[in-house]
C-alpha positions as CSV (number, residue, x, y, z in Angstrom):
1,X,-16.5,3.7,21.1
2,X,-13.3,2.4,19.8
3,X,-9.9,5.3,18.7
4,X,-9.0,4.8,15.5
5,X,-6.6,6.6,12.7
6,X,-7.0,6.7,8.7
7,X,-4.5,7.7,6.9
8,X,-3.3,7.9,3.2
9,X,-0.2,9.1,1.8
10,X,1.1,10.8,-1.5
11,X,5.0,11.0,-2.0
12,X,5.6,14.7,-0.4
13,X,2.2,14.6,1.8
14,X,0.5,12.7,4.1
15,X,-3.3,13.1,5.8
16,X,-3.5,11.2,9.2
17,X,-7.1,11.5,10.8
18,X,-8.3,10.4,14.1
19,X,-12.1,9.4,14.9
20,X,-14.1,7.4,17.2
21,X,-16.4,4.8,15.5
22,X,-18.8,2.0,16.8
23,X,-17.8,-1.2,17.8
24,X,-18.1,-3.7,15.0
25,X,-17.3,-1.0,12.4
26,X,-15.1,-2.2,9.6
27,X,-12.6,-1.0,7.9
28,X,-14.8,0.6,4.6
29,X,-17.3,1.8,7.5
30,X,-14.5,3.9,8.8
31,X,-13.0,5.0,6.0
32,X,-16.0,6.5,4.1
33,X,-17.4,7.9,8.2
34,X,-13.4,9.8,8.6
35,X,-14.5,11.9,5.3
36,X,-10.6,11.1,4.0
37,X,-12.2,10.5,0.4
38,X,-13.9,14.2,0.4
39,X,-10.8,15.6,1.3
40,X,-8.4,13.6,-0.5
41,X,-8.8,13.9,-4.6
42,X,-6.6,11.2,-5.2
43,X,-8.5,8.1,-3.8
44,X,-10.4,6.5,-5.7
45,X,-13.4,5.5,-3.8
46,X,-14.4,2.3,-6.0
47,X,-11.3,0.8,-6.0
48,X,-9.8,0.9,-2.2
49,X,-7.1,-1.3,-1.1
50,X,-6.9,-1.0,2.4
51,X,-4.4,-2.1,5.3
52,X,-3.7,-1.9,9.4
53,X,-0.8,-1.5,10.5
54,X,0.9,-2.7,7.1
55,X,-1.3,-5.7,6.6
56,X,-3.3,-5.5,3.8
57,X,-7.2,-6.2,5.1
58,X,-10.3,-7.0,3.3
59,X,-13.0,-3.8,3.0
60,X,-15.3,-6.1,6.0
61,X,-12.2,-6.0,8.6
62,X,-14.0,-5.4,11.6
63,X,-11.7,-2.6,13.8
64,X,-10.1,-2.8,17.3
65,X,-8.8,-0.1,19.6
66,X,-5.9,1.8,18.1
67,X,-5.9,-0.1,14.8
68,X,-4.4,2.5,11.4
69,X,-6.3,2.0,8.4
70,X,-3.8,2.6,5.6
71,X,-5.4,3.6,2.1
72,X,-3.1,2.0,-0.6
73,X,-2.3,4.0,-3.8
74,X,-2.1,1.3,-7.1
75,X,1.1,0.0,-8.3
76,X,2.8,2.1,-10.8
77,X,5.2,-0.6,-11.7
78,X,4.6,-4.2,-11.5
79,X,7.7,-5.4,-9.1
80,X,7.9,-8.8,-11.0
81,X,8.5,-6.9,-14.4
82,X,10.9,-4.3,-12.7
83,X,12.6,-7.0,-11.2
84,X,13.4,-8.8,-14.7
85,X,14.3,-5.7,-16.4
86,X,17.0,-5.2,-13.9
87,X,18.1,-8.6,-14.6
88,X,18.4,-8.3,-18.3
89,X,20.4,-5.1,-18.3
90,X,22.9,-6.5,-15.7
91,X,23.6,-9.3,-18.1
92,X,23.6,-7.2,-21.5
93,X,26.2,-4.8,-19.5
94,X,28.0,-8.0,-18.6
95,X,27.3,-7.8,-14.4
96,X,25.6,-10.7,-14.8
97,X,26.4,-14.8,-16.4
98,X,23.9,-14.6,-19.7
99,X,22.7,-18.1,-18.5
100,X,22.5,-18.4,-15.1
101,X,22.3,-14.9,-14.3
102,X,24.5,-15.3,-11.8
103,X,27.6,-13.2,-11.3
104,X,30.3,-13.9,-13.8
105,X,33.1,-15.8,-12.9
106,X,36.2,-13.5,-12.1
107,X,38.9,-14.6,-14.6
């Protein structure tokens, strides 16, 4: 048997649970074997993005000793789009050069 952890967190909670699972289980395999879905009304069980140890992992990882599976939460914002938003209202407040985007030169 192999000590593993699966854990999935919300913004003011967190549910961390420890289980021994075969060798050669994989990541989905432990997940759905911990119960974490049951007890966690948030996760969407069709739609799992999973990690270890901050790496995100396909569903058919096959576990090691000690390894975390992480259960993702979707994106609420794309970062690209954020990202450019940011951008445009630094250079309609004038914190930013409207063509380069750069800084404006100090005059």
């Amino acid at each position: 048997m192999i000590n593993i952890e699966v854990v999935f967190a919300l913004p003011t909670t967190a549910t961390c649970l420890s289980l021994e699972v075969q060798p050669g289980c994989t990541a989905e395999q432990a997940v759905i074997q911990s119960g974490i879905i049951e007890k966690c009304s948030e996760i969407d069980a069709n739609a799992l993005t999973l990690g270890v140890w901050n790496r995100t992992v396909k569903a058919n990882y096959e576990l090691k000793d000690g390894d975390r599976i992480e259960i993702y939460r979707p994106l609420i914002a794309d970062p690209k789009d954020a990202r450019r938003k940011r951008a445009e209202k630094a250079k309609e407040e004038g914190r930013a050069n409207k063509i380069t985007g750069g800084r404006p030169l100090e005059r």
